[in-house]
matplotlib code that plots the C-alpha trace (Angstrom):
import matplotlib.pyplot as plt

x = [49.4, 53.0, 54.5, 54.2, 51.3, 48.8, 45.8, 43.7, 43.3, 41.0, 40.1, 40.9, 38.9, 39.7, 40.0, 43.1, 45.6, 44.2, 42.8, 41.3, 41.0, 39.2, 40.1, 37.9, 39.4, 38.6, 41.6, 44.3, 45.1, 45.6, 48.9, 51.2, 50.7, 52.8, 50.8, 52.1, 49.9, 51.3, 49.9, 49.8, 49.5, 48.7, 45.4, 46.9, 50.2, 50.2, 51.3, 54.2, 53.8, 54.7, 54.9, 53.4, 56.1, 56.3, 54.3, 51.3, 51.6, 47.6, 47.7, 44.8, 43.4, 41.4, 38.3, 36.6, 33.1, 33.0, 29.9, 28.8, 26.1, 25.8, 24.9, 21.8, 20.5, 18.5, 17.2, 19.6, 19.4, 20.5, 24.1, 24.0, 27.3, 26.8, 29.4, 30.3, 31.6, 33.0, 33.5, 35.3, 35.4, 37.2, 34.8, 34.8, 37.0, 40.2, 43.1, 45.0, 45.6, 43.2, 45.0, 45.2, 42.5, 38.9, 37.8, 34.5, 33.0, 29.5, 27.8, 27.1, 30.0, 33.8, 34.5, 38.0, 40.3, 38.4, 41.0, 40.9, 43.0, 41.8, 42.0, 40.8, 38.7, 36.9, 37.5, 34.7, 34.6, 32.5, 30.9, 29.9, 28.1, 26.3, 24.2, 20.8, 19.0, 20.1, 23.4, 25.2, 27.7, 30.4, 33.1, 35.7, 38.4, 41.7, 44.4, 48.1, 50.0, 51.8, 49.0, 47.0, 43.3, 40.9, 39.0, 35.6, 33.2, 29.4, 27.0, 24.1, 21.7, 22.0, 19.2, 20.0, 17.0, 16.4, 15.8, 12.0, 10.1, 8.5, 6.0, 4.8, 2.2, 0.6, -2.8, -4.2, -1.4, -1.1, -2.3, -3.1, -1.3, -2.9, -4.6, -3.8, -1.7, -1.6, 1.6, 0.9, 3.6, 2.7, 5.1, 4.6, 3.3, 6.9, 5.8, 3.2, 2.8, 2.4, 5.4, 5.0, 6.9, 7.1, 8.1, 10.1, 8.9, 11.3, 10.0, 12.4, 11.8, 13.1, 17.1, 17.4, 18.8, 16.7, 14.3, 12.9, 9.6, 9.4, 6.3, 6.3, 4.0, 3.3, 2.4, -1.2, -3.5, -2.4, -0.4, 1.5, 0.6, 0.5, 0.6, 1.4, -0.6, 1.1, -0.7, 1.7, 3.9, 5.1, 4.6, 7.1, 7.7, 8.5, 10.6, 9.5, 11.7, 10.5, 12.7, 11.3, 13.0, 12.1, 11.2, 11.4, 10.4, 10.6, 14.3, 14.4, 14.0, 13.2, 11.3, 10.4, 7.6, 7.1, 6.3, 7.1, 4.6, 3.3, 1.6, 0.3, -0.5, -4.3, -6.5, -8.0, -11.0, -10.7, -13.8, -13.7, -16.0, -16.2, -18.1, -20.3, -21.0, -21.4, -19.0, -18.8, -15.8, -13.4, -15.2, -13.2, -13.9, -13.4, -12.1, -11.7, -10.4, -11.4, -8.7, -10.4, -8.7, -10.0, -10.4, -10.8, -7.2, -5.9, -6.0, -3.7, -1.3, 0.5, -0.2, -3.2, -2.0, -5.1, -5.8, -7.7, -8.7, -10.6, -13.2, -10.7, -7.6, -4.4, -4.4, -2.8, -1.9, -4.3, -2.4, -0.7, -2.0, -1.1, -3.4, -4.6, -5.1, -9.0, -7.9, -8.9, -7.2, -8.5, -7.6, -9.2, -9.3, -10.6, -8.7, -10.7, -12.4, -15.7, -16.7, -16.3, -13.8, -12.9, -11.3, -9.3, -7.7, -4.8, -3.6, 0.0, -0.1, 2.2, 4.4, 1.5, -1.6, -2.1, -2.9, -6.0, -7.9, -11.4, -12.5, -15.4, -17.0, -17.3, -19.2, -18.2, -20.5, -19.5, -19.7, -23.0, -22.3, -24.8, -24.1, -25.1, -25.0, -24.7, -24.9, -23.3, -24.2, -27.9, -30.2, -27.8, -28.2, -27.5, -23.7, -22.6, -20.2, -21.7, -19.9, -21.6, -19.9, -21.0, -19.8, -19.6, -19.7, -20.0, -22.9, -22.0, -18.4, -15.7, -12.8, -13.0, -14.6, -12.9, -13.3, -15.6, -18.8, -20.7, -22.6, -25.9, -28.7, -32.3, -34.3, -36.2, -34.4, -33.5, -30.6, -27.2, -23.5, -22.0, -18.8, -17.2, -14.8, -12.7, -13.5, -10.7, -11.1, -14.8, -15.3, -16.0, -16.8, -17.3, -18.1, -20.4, -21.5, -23.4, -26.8, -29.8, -32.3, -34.7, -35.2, -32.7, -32.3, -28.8, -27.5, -24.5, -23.9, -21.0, -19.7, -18.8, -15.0, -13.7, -15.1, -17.7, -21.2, -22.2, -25.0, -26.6, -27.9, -30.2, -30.4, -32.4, -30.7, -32.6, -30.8, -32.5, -32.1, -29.7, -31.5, -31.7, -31.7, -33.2, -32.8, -34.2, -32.9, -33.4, -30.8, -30.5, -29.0, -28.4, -30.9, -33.6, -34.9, -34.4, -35.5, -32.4, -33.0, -29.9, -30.3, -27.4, -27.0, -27.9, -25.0, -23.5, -21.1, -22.4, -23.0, -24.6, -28.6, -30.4, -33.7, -36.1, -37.2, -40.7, -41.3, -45.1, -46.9, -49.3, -50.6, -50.2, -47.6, -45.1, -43.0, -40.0, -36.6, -33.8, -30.9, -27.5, -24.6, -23.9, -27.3, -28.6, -32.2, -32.9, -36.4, -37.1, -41.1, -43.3, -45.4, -48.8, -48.7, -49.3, -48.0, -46.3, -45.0, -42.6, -41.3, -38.8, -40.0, -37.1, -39.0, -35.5, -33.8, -33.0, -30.5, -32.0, -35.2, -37.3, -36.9, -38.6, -37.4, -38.5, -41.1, -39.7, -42.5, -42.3, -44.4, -44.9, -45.0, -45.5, -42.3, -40.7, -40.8, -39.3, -38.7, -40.5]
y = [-83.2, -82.1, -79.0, -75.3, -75.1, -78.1, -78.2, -80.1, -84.0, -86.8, -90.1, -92.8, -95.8, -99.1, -102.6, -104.7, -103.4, -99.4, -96.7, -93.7, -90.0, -87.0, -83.2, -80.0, -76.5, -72.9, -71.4, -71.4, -67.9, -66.4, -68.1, -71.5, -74.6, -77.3, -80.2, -82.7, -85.9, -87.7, -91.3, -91.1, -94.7, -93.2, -94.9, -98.0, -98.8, -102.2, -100.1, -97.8, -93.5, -92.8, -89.3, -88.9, -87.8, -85.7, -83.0, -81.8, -78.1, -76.7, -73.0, -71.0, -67.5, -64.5, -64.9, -62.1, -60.8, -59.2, -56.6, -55.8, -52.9, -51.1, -47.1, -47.7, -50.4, -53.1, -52.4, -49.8, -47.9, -49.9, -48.0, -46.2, -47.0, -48.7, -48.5, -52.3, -51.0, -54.0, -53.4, -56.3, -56.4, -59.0, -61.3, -61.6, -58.5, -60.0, -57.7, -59.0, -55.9, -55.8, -56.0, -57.4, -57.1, -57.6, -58.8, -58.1, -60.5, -60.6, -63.8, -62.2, -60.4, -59.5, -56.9, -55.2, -54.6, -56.0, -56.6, -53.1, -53.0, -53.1, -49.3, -48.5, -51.9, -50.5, -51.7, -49.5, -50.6, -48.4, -51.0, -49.3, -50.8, -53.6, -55.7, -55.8, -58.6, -59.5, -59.6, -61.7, -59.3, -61.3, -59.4, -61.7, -60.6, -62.5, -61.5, -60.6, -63.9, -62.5, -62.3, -65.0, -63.7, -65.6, -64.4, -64.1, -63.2, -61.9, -60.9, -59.1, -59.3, -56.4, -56.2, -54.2, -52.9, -50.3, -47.1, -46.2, -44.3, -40.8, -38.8, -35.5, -33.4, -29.7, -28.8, -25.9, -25.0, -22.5, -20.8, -17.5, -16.0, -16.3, -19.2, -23.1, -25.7, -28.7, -31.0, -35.2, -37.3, -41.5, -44.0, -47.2, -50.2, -52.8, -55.4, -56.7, -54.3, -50.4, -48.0, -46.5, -43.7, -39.6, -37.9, -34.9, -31.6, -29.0, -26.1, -23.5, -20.5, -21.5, -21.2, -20.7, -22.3, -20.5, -19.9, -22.9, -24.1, -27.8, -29.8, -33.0, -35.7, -39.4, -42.1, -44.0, -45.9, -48.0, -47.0, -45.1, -41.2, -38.6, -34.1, -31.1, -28.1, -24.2, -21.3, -18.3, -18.8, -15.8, -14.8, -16.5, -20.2, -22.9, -25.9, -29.2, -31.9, -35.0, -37.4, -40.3, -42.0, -45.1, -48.4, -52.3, -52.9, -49.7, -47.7, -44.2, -42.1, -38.5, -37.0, -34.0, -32.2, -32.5, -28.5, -26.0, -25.1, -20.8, -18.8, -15.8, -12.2, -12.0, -10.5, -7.0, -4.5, -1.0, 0.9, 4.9, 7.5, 11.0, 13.6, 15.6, 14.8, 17.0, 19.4, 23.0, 25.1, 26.4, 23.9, 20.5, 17.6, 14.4, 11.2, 8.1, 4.7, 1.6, -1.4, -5.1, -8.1, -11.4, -14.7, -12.5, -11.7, -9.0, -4.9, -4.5, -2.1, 0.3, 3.3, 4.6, 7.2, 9.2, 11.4, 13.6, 14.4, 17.7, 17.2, 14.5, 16.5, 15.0, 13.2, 15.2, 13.7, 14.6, 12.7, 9.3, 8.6, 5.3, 2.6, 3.0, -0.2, -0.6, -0.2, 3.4, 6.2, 9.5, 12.8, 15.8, 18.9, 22.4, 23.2, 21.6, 23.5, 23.3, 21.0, 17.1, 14.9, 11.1, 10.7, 7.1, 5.5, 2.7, 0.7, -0.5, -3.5, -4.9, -7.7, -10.3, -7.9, -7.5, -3.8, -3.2, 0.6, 2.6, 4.7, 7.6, 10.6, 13.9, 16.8, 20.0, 23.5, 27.0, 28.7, 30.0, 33.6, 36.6, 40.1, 42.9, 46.6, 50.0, 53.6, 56.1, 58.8, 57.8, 59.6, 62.1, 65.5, 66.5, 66.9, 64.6, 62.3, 59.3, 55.6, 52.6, 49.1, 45.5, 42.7, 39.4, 36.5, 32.3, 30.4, 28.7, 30.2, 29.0, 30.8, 34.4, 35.6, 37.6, 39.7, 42.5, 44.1, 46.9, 49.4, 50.9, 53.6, 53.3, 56.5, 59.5, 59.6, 55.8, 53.9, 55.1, 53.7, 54.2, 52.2, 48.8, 47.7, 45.0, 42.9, 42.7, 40.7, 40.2, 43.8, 46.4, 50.3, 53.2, 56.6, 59.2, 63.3, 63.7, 61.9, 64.2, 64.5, 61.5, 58.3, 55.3, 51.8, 50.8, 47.3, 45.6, 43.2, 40.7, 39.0, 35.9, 34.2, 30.4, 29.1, 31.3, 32.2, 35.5, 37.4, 40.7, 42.7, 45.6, 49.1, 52.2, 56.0, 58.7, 61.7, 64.8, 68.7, 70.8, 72.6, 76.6, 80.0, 82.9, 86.3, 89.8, 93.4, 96.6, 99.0, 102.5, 101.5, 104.3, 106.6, 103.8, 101.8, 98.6, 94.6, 92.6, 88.9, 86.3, 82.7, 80.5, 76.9, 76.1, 74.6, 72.7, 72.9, 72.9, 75.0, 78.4, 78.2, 79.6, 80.7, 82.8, 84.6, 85.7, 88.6, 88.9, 91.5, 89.0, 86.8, 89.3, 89.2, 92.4, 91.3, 88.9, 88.7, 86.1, 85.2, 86.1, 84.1, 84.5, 83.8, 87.8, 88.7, 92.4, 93.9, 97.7, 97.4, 100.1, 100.4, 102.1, 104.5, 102.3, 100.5, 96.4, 93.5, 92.1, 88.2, 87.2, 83.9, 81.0, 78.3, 76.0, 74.8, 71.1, 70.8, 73.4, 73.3, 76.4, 78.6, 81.7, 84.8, 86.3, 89.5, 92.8, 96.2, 98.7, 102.0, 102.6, 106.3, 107.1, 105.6, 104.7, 102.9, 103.3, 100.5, 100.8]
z = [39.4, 39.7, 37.7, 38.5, 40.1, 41.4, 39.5, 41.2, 42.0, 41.1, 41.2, 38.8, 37.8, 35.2, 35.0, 36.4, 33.8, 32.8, 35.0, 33.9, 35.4, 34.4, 35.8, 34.5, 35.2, 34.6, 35.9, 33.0, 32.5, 28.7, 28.1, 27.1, 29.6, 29.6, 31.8, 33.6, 35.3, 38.2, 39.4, 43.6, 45.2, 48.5, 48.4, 46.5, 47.8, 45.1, 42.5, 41.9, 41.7, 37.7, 36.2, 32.4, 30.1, 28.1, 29.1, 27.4, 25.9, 26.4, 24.8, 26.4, 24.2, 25.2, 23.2, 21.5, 19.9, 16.4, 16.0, 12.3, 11.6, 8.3, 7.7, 5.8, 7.6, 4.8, 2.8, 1.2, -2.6, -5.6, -6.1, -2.7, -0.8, 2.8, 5.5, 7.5, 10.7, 12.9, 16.4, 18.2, 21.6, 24.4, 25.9, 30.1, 30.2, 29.6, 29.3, 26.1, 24.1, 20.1, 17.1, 14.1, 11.0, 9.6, 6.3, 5.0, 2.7, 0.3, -0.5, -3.8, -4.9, -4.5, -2.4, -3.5, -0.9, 1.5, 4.8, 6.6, 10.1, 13.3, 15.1, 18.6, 18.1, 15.3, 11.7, 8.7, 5.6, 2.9, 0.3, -2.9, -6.1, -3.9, -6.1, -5.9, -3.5, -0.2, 0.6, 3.1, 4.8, 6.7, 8.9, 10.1, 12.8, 12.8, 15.0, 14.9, 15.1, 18.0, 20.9, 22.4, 21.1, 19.2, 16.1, 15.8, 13.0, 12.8, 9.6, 8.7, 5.7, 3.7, 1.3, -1.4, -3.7, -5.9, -5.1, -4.7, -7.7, -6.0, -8.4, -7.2, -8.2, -7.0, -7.8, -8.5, -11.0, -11.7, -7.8, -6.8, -3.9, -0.6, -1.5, -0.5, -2.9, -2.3, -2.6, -3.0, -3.1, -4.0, -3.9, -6.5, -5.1, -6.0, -3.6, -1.9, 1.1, -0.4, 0.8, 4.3, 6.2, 5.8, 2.5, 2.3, 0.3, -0.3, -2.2, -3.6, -6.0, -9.5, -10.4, -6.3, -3.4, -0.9, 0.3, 1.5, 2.2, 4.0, 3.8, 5.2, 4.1, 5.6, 3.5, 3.5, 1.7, -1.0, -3.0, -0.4, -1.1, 1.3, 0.9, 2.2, 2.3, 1.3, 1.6, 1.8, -1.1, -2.7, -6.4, -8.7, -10.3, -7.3, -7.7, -5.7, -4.6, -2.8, -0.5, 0.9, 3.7, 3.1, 4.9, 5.7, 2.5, 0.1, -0.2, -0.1, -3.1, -4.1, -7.2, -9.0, -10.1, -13.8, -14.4, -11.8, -9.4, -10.6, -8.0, -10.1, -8.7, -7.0, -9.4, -8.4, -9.6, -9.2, -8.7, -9.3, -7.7, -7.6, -5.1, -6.0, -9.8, -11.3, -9.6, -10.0, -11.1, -8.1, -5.7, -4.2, -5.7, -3.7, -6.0, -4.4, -6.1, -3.8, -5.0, -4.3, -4.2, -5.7, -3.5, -0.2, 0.3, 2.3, 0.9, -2.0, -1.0, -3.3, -5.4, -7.8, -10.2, -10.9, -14.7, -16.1, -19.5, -20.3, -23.2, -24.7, -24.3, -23.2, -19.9, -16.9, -13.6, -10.5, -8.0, -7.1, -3.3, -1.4, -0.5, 2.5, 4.9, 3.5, 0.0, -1.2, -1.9, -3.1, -4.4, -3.5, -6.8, -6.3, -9.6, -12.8, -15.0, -16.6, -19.1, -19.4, -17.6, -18.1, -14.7, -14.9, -12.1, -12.1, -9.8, -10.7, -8.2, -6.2, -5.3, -4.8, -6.5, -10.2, -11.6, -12.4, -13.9, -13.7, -15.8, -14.8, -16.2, -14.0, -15.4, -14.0, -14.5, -14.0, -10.8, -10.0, -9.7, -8.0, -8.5, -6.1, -7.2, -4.8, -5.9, -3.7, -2.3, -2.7, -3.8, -5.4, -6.4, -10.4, -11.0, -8.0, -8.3, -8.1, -6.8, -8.9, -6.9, -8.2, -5.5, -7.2, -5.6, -6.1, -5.3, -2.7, -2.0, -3.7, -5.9, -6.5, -10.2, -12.6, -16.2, -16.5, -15.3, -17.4, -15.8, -17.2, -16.1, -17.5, -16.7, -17.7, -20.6, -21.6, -21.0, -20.7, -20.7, -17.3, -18.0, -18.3, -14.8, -14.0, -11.3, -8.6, -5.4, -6.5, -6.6, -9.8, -9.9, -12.4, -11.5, -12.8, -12.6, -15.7, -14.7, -14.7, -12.3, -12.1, -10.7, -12.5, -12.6, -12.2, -13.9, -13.1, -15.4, -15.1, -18.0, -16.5, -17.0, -17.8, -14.3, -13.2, -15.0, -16.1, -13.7, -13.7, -10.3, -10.2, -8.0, -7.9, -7.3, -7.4, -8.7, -7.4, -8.5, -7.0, -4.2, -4.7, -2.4, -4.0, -2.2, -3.4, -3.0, -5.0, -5.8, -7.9, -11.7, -13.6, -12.0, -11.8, -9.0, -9.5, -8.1, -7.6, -7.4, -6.8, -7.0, -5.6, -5.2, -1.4, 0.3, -2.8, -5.5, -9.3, -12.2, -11.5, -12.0, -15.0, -15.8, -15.3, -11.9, -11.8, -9.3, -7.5, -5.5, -4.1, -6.7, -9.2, -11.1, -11.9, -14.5, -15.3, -15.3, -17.0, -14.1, -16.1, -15.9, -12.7, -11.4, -10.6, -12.6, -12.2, -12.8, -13.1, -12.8, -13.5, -10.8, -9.9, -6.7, -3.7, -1.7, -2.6, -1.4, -3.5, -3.4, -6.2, -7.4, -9.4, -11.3, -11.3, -14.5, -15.7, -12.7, -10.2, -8.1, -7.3, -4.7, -3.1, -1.6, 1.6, 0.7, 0.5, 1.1, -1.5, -2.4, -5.7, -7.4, -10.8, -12.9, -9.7, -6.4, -2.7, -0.7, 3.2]

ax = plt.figure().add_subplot(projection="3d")
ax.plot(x, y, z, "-o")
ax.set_aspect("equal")
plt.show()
């Protein structure tokens, strides 16, 4: 071989007239040969060297590999668009630069504007509308005229089918809050095998984009169903959308639920109590409303607004308290009045507990009241001022009693009007001086007010007489000797005595005198010669006791006397 550069050299072979030679090379570079053959008779001199004219022209290309995928793979939605990327690539790393274009081609239908130019090695077409059934996708690289590369092709089978039915359905519906639903998603048998693969399940409060709640579901049994399980959905109206992904055999698809999925507020019973019942006026009374969720779900929380209605008078508010973490809240009242009470509790709810009410009937009595009455001084003397006190007091303690307390003394002479008091702080008093002497009972007797009970207390005061002093004298009146007795109240104030003062020699008695107004009796006796001893003797009054004086000694003479 003559030229450029020696190929190589072989041997030829033939009958008398023809030989033949055969040379194999894998050395031409990327490029245009022009090929030359010359005949050496080195090993048979009987012939002549000869060159072959004119040369051969042998044009040697890089070749190249075309790569086709498709984003979906098969099978893909009926109406879904799917992207033909072709990535073409020089084979045995050969350095002859990429260029030119790919067409993409269906078996089954035109696809518009179909030549898109090579970039970076990389040529994406997006196919849209592909017919249903399986399409032949061809990509076909053809290089710029200009550069020694070869084209290639490559296809896929795009089967295009329609896009899978998804039903889904919740149960129960509606739900209560707290408890489970249940989401199942079932995908139609359309072929032989049922549908296979995960579904899935956004859930999102009606009218909203969030939040959302994701279940995801995988597909047995046949038909392919699977579900999702939800237990802490909020109260409100959901929205469920299903997306299955798809598989070999099934495309993807999504679905609805028919109705929207309602989780309703947890039911609840409120129970009322109150302590004690029946209560007594101006004592607490503890009421307690326990709140108790349906289905086992956690304490409500919230508010219970608490009224009362007195002997079915308009309702007025005891209290609102808060929940606390068991479910009870309570009100504690010192202030309600006798009589009877519908005591009614509500519960307003709250964002995942319905409201619910109690109603209860508290009886509350008066006060049990005791009264206590003291006299002072005691025992008194006639025309003393006298202290009558009633202390009035609740059984057991509680508020403090009020209105009136009338005070009376039975005695010697009947009953008597001491006086009507107020009570203040518990405590009453009237005063009085005109009692006579004897022994009384004294009654307090309170009148009782809105809350407390009326009560009565007793005492007895002894109202003595007012103790006496008697002394005697004698004295000359008007020529006559005469027995002075004076009788004074001993040691105390009051009204001067009155009477009559007897005056004795002994046991006899020698006459009698009246005490004046200022208490003096005078007696001019007419006494036998002799001699006497003379005590003045007071028998008392209505107020005053009796009273002695000491002995005097006296001789008597005709018409006259003279004291020894």
């Amino acid at each position: 071989l003559m030229g450029v550069a020696a190929m190589g050299a072989s041997t030829t072979s033939g009958n008398s007239t023809t030989a033949q030679s055969q040379f194999s090379t894998k050395t031409l570079t990327v490029g245009s040969h022009s090929i030359t053959v010359t005949y050496d008779n080195k090993f048979d001199p009987s012939h002549s060297v000869s060159t072959s004219a004119p040369p051969v022209m042998q044009i040697v290309y890089e070749a190249t590999k075309t790569a086709l995928t498709a984003v979906p793979a098969s099978p893909s939605p009926l109406g879904a668009s799917v992207i033909l990327t072709a990535a073409v690539t020089v084979a045995d790393g050969g350095t002859q630069p990429l260029d030119g274009s790919v067409t993409f081609t269906d078996s089954l239908a035109v696809l518009p504007n179909n030549t898109v130019a090579l970039a970076g090695g990389v040529a994406s077409y997006t196919a849209a509308g592909l017919v249903q059934g399986v399409n032949v996708i061809t990509a076909t690289y053809t290089p710029a005229t200009t550069n020694l590369i070869q084209g290639s092709t490559d296809t896929l089978n795009q089967d295009v089918v329609a896009a899978s039915a998804v039903t889904v359905t919740s149960s129960p519906n509606p739900s209560i809050y707290g408890s489970p639903v249940t989401f199942t998603v079932t995908v139609p048998n359309s072929g032989a095998a049922p549908a296979t693969g995960t579904v899935n399940i956004v859930i999102v409060p009606q009218g909203q984009t969030s939040p959302k709640y994701t279940l995801t579901a995988t597909l047995g049994g046949n038909p392919g169903s699977g579900t999702g399980v939800i237990s802490l959905l909020p109260v409100g109206a959901y929205t469920a959308t299903a997306s299955y992904v798809g598989d070999t055999n099934y495309a993807a698809g999504t679905g609805a639920l028919a109705a929207p999925q309602v989780v309703s507020q947890v039911a609840t019973a409120t129970a009322l109590q109150a302590v004690p019942n029946p209560g007594i006026a101006g004592q607490p009374v503890a009421i307690t409303a326990t709140v108790t969720p349906d289905s086992g779900n956690a304490a409500p929380t919230g508010t219970v607004t608490i009224t009362d209605s007195l002997n079915g008078g308009a309702a007025v508010t005891l209290g609102a308290p808060t929940l606390s973490g068991t479910g009870t809240a309570t009100v504690n009242s010192a202030g309600l009045a006798p009589g009877t009470h519908s005591i009614v509790a509500t519960y307003s709810g709250d964002a995942d507990d319905a409201g619910s009410t109690a109603t209860i009937s508290l009886t509350v009595n008066q006060a049990t009241t005791t009264t206590t009455v003291t006299a002072a001084p005691s025992p008194a003397i006639v025309s003393a001022t006298i202290t009558f006190t009633a202390t009035v007091v609740t059984t057991p303690a509680g508020g403090t009693p009020t209105g009136s307390v009338t005070f009376t003394a039975a005695g010697p002479n009947g009953t008597v009007a001491l006086g009507n008091a107020n009570l203040a702080a518990g405590v009453a008093s009237v005063t009085s001086s005109t009692l006579p002497a004897g022994t009384y009972t004294i009654t307090a007797a309170y009148a009782g007010d809105t809350n407390d009970a009326k009560s009565s207390g007793t005492a007895s005061e002894v109202v003595g007489l007012i103790p006496t002093t008697t002394d005697l004298t004698s004295a000359t009146v008007n020529g006559s000797d005469v027995l002075i007795a004076v009788v004074q109240n001993n040691g105390v104030s009051g009204h001067t005595p009155t009477g009559t003062v007897t005056f004795t020699n002994g046991a006899a008695v020698i006459g009698k005198a009246t005490l004046d107004a200022n208490g003096v009796a005078t007696l001019t006796p007419n006494l036998a010669t002799g001699n006497y001893t003379i005590v003045a003797k007071y028998g008392g009054d209505t107020s005053h006791g009796p009273s002695s004086s000491p002995s005097i000694g006296i001789t008597g003479v005709a018409s006259n006397f003279t004291i020894t």
